[in-house]
N, C-alpha and C positions, 0 to 999 in steps of 0.2 A: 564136739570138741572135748578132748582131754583135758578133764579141771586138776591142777595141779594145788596141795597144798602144802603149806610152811608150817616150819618146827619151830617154834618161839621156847626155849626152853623144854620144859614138861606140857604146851601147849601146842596144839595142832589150829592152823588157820586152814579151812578152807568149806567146800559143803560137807554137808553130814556131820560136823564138830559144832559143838558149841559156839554161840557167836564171842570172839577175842573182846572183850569190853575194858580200853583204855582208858582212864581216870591222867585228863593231862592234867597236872600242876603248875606247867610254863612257867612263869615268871608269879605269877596269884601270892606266892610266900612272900611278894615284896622285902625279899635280901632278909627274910629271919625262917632261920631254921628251926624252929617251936612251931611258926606255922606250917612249915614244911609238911611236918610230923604230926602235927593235927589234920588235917589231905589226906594224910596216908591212912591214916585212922579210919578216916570217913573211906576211901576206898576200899580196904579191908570189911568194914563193918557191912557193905553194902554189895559184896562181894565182887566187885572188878578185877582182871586178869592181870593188870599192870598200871603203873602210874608214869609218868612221862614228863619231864622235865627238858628245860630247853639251855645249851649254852653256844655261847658266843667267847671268841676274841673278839673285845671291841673294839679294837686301833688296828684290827683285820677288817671288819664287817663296816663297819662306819665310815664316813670322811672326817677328816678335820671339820670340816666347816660344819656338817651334821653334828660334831661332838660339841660343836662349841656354841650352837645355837640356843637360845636363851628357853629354859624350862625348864620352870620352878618346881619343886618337889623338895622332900624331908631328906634326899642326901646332898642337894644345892643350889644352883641357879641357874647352871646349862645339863642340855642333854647327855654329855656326855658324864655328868654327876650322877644322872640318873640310871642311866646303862650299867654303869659301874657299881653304881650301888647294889643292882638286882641281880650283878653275878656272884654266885658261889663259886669257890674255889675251892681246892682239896681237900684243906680239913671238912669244911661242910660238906662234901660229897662222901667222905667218910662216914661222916655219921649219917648221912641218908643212906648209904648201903648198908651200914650193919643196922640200923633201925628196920629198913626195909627185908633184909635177912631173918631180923627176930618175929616180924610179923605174919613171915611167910609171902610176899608179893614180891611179884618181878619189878624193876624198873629199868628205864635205859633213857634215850635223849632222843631229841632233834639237834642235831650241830651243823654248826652255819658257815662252818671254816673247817679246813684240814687242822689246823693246829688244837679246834676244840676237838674233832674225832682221836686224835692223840691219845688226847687229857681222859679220856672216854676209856681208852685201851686199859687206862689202867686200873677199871675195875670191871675188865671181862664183862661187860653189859649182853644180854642175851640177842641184841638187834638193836639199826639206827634209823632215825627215822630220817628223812628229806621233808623241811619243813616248804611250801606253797612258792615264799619267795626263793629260794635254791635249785628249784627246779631246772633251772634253765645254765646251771653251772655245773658244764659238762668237766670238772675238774674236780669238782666234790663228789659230785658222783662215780664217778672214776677212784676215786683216793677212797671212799667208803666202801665204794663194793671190793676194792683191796682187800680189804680185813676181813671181807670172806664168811660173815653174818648176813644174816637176813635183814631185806630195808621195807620198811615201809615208807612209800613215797603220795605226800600230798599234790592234790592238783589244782589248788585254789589258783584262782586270774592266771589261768593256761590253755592255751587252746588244744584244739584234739591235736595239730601237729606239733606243735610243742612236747606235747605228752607221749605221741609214739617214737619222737625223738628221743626222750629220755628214758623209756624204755628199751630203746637201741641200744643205748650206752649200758643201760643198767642186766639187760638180760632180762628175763620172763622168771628163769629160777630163782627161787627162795627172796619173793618178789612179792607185795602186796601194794596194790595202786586204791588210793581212798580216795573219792568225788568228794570235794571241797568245794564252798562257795569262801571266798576271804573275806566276808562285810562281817562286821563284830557288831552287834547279833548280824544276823542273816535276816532278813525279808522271808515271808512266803515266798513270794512271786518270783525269789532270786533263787530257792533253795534244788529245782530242779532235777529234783531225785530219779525222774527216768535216766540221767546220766547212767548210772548203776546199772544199768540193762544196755546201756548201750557201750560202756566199760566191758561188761561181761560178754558179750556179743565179740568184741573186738581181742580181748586180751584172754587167755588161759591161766592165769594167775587167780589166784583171790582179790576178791574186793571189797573195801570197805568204806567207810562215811566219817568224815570230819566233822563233824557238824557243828557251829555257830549261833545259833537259833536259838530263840528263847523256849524254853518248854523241852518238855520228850516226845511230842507226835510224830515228828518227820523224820527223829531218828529211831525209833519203833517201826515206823514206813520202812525207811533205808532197807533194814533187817528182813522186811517182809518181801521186799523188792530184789533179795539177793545178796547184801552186802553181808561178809561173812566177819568182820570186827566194825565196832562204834567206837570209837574216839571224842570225849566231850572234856572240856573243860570243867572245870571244878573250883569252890570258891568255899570258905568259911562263911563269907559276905557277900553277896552280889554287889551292895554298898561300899564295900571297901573302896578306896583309890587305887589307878591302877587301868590300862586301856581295854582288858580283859575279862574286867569283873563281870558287866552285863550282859555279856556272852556264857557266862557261867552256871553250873548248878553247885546251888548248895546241898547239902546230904539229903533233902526230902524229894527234892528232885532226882537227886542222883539214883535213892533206893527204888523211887518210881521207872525211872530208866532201868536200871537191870532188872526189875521185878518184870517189867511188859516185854522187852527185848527176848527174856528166859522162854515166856510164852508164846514166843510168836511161833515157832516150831509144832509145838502144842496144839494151837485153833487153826494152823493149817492145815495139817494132818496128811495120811495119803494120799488124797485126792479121788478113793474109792468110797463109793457111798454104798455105805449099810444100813442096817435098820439096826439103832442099841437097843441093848440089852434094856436101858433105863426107859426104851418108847415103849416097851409091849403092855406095859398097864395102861400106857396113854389110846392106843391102838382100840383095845379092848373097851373101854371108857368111852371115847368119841367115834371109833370108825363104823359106820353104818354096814359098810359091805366091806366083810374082808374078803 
C-alpha cells in the first residue's frame, strides 16, 4: 500500500516525518484567556507541533433541556451557564492567534457545528479536526471537508463501520484518522492500541492516537506501533475543575511525552543488525573466540 501524507502547514504528517505532536487545550482554559496562553507556553517550551482548541455553537450543539439542566459551576447554576462560559468568542480567538503567531506554533480547532467551522474561516486555521462525537454527522463532515483543508478525524465510541463510513464521506486525501478510546482518562485494558495496525492495514492515510490515559506509556506505544501524530490533552493543573483535567498532562509530563515519542524513531533503528563501532572494545575484552 501507498502511504499517503498531509501537509499541516510547514509540517508533513505521515511515515518517515517526524511524529505531528498536538498539545489540545480543549476547554482546560476554563473561559480565561491568561490561561490559554500559559498552554501555549507550556507547548512551545516542550516543543509540540500544534495546540488545539475546541468550539461550539451552543443553542446548535445542545438541547434546550441539556442547557437547562441544573450544574453548578463559577459561571451559574445550569449547564448551559457552563457551556457558555467555556466559549471564547472573537476577541479571544484574536488574541490566541496573534499570541500563537509571536511564539511560532500552529493552532486550529475541533468544531462541532457548521456555524463554528464558519467562525474558524476567519482566521485561516491550517486544518480541522472532527472531534469522536461528530463522527457520525455526515453533514459536518461534508461542510468541513468544503473548505478544502486537511481534517483530522477522531474515532472515539465508533465502530470500524461507522469509521469506513465516514471516511467515504471524508475521502482518504489530506485525511488523518486517530484511534481514540473516549473514557476521560482511559483504562489500560480499554486503550487498545493494536487498533493503529489494524487502522493502518485498512486505510492509506496516516494515522494517529488520541489518547486519554494517564501517564505517557501508551502514547510512546501508539508512536512505536505506527501512529504518525499524538494528540494529548494538556493542563496547568490536573486538579483544576473542569471534566478534562484528569485526563491531562501538565508540562512534566508533557516534556516526558515529546522527549520519548522524538526517541522512538531512534531505538527502532533499521531493523539491520550490525556490530558498533562502541562493541569492538567490548568484543576484544570478553569474546573468547572471535
Amino acid at each position: 500500500m501507498v502511504r499517503k501524507c498531509v501537509k499541516i502547514a510547514d509540517k508533513t504528517v505521515g511515515d518517515g516525518f517526524p511524529c505531528f505532536i498536538i498539545a489540545e487545550i480543549g476547554i482546560n482554559h476554563n473561559g480565561q484567556v491568561g490561561l490559554a496562553k500559559k498552554m501555549i507556553d507550556i507547548a512551545v517550551t516542550t516543543g509540540c507541533d500544534a495546540v488545539k482548541f475546541q468550539k461550539r455553537t451552543v443553542d446548535v450543539v445542545y438541547t434546550k433541556e441539556e442547557l437547562a439542566r441544573e450544574r453548578k459551576s463559577v459561571f451559574g447554576n445550569t449547564n448551559g451557564d457552563l457551556k457558555r462560559g467555556l466559549e471564547f468568542g472573537e476577541e479571544e480567538y484574536k488574541e490566541i492567534d496573534g499570541y500563537c503567531k509571536e511564539k511560532g506554533i500552529l493552532w486550529f480547532a475541533s468544531c462541532w457545528d457548521e456555524g463554528s467551522v464558519d467562525f474558524m474561516e476567519k482566521f485561516d486555521i491550517p486544518c480541522y479536526k472532527i472531534a469522536s462525537a461528530s463522527l457520525t454527522d455526515d453533514n459536518l463532515l461534508r461542510y468541513t471537508k468544503s473548505k478544502g483543508k486537511p481534517i483530522l478525524l477522531s474515532t472515539g465510541m465508533s465502530t470500524m463501520e461507522q469509521i469506513r463510513h465516514a471516511v467515504s464521506v471524508l475521502g482518504e486525501d489530506n485525511l488523518v484518522i486517530y484511534h481514540c478510546t473516549s473514557t476521560y482518562p482511559t483504562n489500560a485494558d480499554e486503550a487498545n492500541l493494536r487498533v493503529i495496525e489494524t487502522l493502518r492495514r485498512e486505510f492509506s492515510c496516516p494515522i494517529g492516537y488520541s489518547g486519554h490515559e494517564r501517564g505517557v506509556t501508551p502514547s510512546v506505544l501508539a508512536v512505536a506501533l505506527g501512529a504518525n501524530s499524538v494528540e494529548r490533552h494538556i493542563t496547568l493543573d490536573r486538579t483544576n475543575w473542569g471534566s478534562d483535567q484528569a485526563a491531562s498532562l501538565e508540562m512534566a509530563g508533557l516534556y516526558h511525552l515529546v522527549r520519548d515519542v522524538r526517541q522512538v524513531p531512534i531505538l527502532l533503528g533499521d531493523g539491520k543488525k550490525v556490530v558498533y563501532k562502541s562493541e569492538l572494545p567490548i568484543i576484544e575484552k570478553l569474546r573468547r573466540v572471535k
